[in-house]
BALO-194782 format. One record per residue (C-alpha): z negated, x, y negated; residue number from 1; residue in one letter. Coordinates in Angstrom, 1 decimal, decimal comma, padded with zeros to 4 digits. Each point is the difference from the previous one (the first is absolute). Layout:
BEGIN
PT       Z       X       Y  fipa  voro
PT       Z       X       Y   NUM     A
...
! end
This chain:
BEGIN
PT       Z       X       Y  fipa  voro
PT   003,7   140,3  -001,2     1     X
PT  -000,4  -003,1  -001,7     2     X
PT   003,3  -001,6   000,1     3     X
PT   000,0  -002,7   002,6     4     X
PT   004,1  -000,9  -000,9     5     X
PT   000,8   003,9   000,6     6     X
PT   001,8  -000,9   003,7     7     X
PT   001,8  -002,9  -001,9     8     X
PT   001,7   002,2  -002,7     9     X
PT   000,3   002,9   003,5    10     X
PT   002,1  -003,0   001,4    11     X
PT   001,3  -000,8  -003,1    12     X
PT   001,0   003,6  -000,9    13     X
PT   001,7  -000,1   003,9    14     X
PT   002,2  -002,8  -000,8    15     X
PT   001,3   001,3  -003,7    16     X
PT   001,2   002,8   001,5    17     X
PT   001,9  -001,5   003,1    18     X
PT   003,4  -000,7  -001,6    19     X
PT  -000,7   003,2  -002,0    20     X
PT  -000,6   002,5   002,7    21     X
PT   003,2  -000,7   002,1    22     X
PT   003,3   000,8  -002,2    23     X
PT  -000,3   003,2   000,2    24     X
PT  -000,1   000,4   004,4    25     X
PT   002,5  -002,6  -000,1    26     X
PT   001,8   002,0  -002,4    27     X
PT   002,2   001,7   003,0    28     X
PT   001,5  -003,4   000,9    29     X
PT   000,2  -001,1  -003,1    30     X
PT   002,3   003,0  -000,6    31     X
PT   002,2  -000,5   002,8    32     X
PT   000,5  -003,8  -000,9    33     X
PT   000,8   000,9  -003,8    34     X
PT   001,6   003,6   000,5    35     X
PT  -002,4   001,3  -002,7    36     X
PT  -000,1   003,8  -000,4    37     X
PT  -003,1   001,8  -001,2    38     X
PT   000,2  -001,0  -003,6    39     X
PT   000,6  -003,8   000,6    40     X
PT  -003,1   000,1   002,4    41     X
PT  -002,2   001,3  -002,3    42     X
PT   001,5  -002,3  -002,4    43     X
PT  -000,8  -002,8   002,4    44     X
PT  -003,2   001,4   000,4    45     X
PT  -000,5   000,2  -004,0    46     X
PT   000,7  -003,3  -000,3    47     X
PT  -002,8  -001,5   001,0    48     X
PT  -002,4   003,3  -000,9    49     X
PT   001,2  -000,2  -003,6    50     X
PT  -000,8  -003,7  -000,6    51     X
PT  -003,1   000,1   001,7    52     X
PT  -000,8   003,0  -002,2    53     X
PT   001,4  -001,9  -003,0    54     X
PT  -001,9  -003,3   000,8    55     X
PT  -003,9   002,0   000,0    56     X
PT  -000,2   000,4  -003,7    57     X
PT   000,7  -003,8  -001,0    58     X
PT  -002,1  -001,1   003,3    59     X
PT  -003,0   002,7  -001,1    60     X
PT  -000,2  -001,6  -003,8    61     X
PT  -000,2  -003,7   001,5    62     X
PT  -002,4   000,7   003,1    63     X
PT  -002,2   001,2  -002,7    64     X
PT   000,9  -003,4  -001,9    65     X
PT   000,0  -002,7   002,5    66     X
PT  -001,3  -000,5   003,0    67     X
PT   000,8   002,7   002,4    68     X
PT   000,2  -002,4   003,4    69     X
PT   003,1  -001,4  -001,1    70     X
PT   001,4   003,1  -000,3    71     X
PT  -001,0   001,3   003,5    72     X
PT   001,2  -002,8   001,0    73     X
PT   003,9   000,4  -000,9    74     X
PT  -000,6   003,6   001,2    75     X
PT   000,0  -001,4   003,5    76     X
PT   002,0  -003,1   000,2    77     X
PT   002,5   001,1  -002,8    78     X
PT   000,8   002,8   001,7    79     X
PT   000,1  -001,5   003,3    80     X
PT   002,6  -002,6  -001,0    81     X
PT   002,2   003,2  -002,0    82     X
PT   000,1   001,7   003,4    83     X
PT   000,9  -003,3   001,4    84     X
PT   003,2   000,2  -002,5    85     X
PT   000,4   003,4   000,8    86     X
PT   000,8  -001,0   004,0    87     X
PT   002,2  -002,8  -001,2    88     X
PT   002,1   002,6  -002,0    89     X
PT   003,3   000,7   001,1    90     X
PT   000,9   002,5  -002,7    91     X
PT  -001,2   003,0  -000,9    92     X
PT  -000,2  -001,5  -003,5    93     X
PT  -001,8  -003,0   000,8    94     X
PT  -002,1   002,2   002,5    95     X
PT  -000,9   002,2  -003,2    96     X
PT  -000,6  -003,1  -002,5    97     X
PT  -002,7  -001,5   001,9    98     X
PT  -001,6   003,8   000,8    99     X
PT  -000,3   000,0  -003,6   100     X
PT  -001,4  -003,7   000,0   101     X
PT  -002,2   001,3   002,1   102     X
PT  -001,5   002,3  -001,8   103     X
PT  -000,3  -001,8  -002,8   104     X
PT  -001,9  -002,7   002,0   105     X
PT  -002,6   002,9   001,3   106     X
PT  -000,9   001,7  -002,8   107     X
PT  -003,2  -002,1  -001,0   108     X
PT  -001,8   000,5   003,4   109     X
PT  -001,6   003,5  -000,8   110     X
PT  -000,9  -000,1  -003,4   111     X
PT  -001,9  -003,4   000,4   112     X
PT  -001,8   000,9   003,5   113     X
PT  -001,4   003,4  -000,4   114     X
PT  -002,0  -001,2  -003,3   115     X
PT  -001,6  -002,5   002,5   116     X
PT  -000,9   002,4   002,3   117     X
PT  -001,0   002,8  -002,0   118     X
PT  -002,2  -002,3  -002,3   119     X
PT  -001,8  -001,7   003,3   120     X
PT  -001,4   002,8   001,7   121     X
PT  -002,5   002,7  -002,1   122     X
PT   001,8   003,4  -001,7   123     X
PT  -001,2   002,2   002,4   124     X
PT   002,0  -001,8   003,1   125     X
PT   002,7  -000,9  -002,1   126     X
PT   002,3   002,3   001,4   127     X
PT  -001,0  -001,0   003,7   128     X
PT   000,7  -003,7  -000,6   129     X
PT   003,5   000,9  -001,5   130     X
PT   001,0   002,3   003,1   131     X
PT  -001,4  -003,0   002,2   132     X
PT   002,3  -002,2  -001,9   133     X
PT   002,7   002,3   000,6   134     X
PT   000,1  -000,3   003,7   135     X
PT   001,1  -003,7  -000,5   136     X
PT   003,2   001,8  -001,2   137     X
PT  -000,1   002,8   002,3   138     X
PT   000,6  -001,7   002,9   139     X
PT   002,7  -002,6  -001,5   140     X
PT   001,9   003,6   000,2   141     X
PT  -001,0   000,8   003,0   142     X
PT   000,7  -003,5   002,0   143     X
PT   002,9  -001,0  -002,1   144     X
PT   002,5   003,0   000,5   145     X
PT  -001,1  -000,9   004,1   146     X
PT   000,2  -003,9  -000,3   147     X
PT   003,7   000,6  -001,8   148     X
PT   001,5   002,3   002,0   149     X
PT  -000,9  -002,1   002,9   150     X
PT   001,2  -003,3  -001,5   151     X
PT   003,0   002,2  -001,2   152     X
PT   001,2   001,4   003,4   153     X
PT   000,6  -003,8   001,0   154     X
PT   001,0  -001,7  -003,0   155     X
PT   000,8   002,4  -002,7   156     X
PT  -001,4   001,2  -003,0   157     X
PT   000,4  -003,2  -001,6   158     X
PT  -002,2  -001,5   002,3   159     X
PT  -002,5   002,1  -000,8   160     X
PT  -000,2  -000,7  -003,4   161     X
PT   000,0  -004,1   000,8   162     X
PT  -002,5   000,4   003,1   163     X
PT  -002,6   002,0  -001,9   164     X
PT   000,3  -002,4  -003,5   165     X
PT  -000,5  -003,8   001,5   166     X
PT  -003,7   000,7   001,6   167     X
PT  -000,5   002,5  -003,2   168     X
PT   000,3  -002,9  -002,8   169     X
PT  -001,8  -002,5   001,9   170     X
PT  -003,4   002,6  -000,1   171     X
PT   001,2   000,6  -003,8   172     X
PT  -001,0  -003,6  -000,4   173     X
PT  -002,7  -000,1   002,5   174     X
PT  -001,4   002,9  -001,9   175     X
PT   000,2  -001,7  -003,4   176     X
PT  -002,2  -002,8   001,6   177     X
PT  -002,7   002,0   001,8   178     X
PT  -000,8   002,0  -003,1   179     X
PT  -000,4  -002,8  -002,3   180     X
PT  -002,2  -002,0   002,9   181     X
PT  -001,7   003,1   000,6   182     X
PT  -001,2   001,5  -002,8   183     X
PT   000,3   000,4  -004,1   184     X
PT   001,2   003,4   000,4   185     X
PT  -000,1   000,3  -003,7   186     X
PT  -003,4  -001,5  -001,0   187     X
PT  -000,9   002,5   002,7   188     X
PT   001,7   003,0  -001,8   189     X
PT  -001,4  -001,1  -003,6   190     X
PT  -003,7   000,0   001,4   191     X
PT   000,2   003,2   001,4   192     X
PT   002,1   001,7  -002,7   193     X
PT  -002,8  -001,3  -002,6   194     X
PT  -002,6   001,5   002,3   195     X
PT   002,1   003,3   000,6   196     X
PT   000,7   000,5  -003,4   197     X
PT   003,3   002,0  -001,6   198     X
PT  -000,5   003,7   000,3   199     X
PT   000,8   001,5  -003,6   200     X
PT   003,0   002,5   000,2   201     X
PT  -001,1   003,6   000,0   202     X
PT   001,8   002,5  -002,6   203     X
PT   003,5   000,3   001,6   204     X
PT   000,3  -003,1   001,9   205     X
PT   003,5  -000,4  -001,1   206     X
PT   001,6   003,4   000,6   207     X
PT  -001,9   000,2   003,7   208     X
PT   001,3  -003,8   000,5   209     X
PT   003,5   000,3  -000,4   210     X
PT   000,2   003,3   002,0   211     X
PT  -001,5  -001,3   002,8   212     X
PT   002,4  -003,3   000,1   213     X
PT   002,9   002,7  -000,8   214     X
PT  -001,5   002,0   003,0   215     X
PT  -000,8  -003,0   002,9   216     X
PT   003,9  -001,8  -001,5   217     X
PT   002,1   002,9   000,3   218     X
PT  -001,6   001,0   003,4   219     X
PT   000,5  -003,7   001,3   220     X
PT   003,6   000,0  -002,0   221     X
PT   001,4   003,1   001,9   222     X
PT  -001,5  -000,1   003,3   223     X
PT   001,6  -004,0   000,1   224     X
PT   003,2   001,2  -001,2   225     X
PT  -000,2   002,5   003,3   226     X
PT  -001,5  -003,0   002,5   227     X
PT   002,9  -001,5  -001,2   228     X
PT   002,5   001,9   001,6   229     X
PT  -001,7   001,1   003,1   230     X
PT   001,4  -002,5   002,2   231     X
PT   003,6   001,0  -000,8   232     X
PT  -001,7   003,4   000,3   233     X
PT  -000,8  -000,3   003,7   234     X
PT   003,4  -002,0   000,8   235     X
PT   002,2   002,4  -001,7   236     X
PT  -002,1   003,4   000,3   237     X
PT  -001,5  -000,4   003,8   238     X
PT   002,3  -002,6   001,6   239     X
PT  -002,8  -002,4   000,3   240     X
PT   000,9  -003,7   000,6   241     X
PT  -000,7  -002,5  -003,1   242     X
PT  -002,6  -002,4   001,6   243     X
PT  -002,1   003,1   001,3   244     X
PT   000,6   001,8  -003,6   245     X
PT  -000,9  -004,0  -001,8   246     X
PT  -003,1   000,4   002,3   247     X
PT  -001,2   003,9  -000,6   248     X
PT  -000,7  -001,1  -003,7   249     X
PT  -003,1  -001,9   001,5   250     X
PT  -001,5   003,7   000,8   251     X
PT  -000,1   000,1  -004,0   252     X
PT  -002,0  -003,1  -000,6   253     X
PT  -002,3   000,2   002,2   254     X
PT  -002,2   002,5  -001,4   255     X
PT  -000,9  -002,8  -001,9   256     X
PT  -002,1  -001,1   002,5   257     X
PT  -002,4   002,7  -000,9   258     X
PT   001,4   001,9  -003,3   259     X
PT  -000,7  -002,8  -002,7   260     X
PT  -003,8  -000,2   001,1   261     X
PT  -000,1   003,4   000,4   262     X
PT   001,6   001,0  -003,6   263     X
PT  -002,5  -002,7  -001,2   264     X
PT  -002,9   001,5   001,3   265     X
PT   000,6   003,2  -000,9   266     X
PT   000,8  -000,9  -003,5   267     X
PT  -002,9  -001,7  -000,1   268     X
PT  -002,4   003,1   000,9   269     X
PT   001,8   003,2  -000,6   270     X
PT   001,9  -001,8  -003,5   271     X
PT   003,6  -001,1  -000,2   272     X
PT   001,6   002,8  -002,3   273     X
PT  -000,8   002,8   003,0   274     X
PT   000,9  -002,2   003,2   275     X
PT   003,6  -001,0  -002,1   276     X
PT   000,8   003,1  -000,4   277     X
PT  -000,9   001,5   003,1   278     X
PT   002,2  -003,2   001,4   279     X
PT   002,9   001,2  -002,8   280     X
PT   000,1   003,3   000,9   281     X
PT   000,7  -000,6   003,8   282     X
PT   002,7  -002,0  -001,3   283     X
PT   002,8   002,2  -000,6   284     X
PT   000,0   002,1   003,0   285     X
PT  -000,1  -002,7   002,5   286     X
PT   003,2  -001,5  -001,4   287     X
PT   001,6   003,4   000,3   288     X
PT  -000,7   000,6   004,2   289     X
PT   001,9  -003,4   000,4   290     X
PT   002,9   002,5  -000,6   291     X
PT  -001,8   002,8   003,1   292     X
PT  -001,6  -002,5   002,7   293     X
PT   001,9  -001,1   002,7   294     X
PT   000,0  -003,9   000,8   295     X
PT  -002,6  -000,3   002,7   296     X
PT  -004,1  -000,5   000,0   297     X
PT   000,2   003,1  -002,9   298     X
PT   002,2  -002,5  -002,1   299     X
PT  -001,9  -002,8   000,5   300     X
PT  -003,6   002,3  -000,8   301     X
PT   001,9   000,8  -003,2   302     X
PT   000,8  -003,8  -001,1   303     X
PT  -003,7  -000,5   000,8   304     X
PT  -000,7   002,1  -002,7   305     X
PT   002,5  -000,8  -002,3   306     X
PT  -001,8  -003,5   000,2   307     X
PT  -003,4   000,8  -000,2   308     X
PT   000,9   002,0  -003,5   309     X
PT   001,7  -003,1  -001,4   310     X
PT  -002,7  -002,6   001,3   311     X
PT  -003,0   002,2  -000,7   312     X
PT   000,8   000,2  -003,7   313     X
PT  -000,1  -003,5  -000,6   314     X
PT  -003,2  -001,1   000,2   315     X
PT  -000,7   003,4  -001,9   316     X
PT   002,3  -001,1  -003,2   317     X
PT  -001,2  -003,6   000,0   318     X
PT  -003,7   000,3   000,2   319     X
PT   000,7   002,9  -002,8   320     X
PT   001,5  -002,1  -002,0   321     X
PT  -002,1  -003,5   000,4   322     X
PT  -002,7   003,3  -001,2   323     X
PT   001,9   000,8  -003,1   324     X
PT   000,6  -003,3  -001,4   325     X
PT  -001,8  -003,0  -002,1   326     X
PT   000,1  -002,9   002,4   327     X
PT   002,4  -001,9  -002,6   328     X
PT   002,7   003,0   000,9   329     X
PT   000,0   000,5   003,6   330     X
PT   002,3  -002,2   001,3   331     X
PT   002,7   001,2  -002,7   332     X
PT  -001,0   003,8   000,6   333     X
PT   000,5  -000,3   003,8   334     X
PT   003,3  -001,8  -000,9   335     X
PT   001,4   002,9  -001,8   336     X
PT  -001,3   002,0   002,7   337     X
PT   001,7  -002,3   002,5   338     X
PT   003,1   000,1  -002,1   339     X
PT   000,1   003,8  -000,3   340     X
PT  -000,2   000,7   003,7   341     X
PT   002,1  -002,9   001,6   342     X
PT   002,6   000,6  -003,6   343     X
PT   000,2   003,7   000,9   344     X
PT   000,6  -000,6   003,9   345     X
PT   002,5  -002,2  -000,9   346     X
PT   001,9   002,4  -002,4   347     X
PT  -000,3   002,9   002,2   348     X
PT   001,5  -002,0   003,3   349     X
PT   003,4   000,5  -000,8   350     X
PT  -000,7   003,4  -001,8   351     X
PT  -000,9   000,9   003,6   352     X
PT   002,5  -001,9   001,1   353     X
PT   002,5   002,1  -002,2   354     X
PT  -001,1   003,4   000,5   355     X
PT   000,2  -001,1   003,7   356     X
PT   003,6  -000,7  -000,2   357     X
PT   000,7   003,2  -002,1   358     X
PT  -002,6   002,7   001,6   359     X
PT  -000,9  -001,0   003,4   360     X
PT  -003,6  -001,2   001,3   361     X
PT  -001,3   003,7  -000,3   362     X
PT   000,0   000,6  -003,3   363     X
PT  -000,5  -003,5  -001,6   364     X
PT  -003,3   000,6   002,1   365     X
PT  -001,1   003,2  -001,6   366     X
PT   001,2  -000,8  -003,5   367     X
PT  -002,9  -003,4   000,4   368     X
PT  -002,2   002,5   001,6   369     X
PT   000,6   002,6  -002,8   370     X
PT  -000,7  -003,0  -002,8   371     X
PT  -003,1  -001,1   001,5   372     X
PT  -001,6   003,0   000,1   373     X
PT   000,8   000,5  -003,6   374     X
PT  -001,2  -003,1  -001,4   375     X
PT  -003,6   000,2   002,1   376     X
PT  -000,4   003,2  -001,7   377     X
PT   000,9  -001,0  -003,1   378     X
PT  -002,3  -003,4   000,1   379     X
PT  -002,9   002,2   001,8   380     X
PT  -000,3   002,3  -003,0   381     X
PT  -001,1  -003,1  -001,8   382     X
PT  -002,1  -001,4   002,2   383     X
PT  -001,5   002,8   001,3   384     X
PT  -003,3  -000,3  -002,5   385     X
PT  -000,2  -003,7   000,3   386     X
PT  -003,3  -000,7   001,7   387     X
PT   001,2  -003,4   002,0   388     X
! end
């Protein structure tokens, strides 16, 4: 691998996703400080999902327009000082204004560094070098859900959100320093682009394009919606207690540790349509036993592979779509890919969150389970011939 800034943008990646990852474990507390029900804390949740969603289409067009460091940069510290706002807030309406601040400040961060990586590193490891990129974020999940549930259990949520942010915008700058002393990250990524070359699009590029976003954004849309609510899950279904339930969602995120590399790696030898939907159709019938294993080592096996699924198939979709796209395009493609995902998470929250209220956990399980299925057949019929 070529890419001698890769464990930057892993570090990088790690401290985007700091403020990100911890709403929804903290979600418990924040409940009982609000009184929310179900639909107000998936609306809470949705507030920041939604913008961040929102904020990847504008972000993608300018990262492929300017120069893309800028834009990492006010994914780390712009976010960081939001979720600084966010502890400071002492209403649930201020709380939710600066979740959507938040992410509105985040929504450049992905579209402008996976171009970078992807167009560093040859074709044939591209996939690899995205999954390795993805542990940066991985383990943001896993730590930060720990890191605030500690800091919670002496000062409160709030001080979560304020502990985690003041260290995490003073690397955002530090960061924005380093990779302009460092490197010309994108003299790096013209050289090697020119040398590369843009694949032409084969017959069909289009139609297999948009149904595998549609396939890797409405798998990552549903099974969030359901992450969401698995904290209140454990409180309310198993009598668990809200730090221990804040902290079981680090089982999730851990299989990023080893899923991103090892979507990327398969993707890169067997070919990313068959390992996607192999990941997809796994999908739906592990968010349907959350409804028939018992909280214990059974439950936490099952969140282990409700996370690998969701963190395998991003390295998969990126590197496929960095493939399928002129160089002048990817940053917007991966933005409405971005968008699509993170929009449709943030939509289906308080759907979740709704049928939750009105149907119980059991069935609002099975009808996301039911939908999932459906769609990866749907998007496999498609695919199915694609040779990727």
């Amino acid at each position: 691998m070529k890419m001698r800034l890769l464990p930057l943008f892993m570090l990088a990646h790690f401290s985007h996703h700091v403020l990100t990852a911890i709403p929804i474990p903290l979600l418990p507390m924040i409940r009982s400080s609000f009184a929310l029900d179900y639909t107000q804390s998936g609306l809470a949740i949705s507030a920041f999902t939604l913008s961040y969603g929102i904020a990847q289409l504008p972000a993608g067009w300018l990262a492929d327009r300017i120069r893309p460091r800028l834009m990492i940069t006010m994914g780390i510290s712009g976010v960081a000082l939001s979720g600084l706002l966010v502890g400071l807030s002492q209403t649930y309406t201020m709380m939710a204004v600066f979740l959507v601040l938040m992410g509105l400040m985040g929504g450049g961060y992905h579209p402008a560094a996976s171009p970078l990586i992807s167009m560093s590193v040859e074709p044939e490891n591209r996939g690899r070098a995205l999954g390795f990129h993805l542990i940066g974020g991985s383990a943001s999940h896993f730590l930060a859900p720990l890191m605030a549930a500690a800091i919670a259990s002496a000062w409160g949520w709030r001080g979560s959100f304020v502990g985690l942010a003041v260290p995490t915008i003073v690397f955002g700058m530090v960061f924005y320093i380093l990779l302009g002393r460092r490197a010309t990250v994108e003299k790096k990524e013209r050289s090697i682009a020119a040398s590369h070359g843009d694949t032409p699009p084969a017959p069909g590029h289009v139609r297999h394009l948009v149904a595998f976003i549609m396939l890797s954004a409405f798998t990552w849309a549903v099974i969030s919606s359901a992450i969401a609510f698995i904290p209140l899950f454990m409180v309310d279904h198993s009598g668990v207690a809200e730090e221990t339930a804040a902290s079981f969602l680090a089982i999730i995120y851990s299989a990023g540790f080893w899923a991103g590399p090892l979507g990327g790696y398969l993707s890169d030898r067997l070919g990313r349509v068959p390992v996607m939907l192999a990941v997809c159709l796994a999908s739906g019938p592990s968010i349907y036993l959350l409804n028939l294993v018992p909280y214990g080592p059974g439950f936490g096996a099952l969140l282990l592979i409700i996370g690998t699924i969701l963190i395998m198939r991003a390295p998969i979709s990126e590197a496929y779509i960095v493939g399928k796209t002129s160089r002048r395009q990817r940053s917007t493609i991966l933005g409405i890919y971005f968008f699509s995902g993170l929009e449709g998470g943030g939509v289906l929250t308080p759907v979740m969150g709704y049928l939750i209220d009105r149907l119980g956990f059991y069935h609002s399980f099975t009808i996301a389970s039911a939908a999932l299925f459906t769609v990866t057949l749907g998007c496999s019929l498609v695919l199915w011939r694609s040779r990727d």
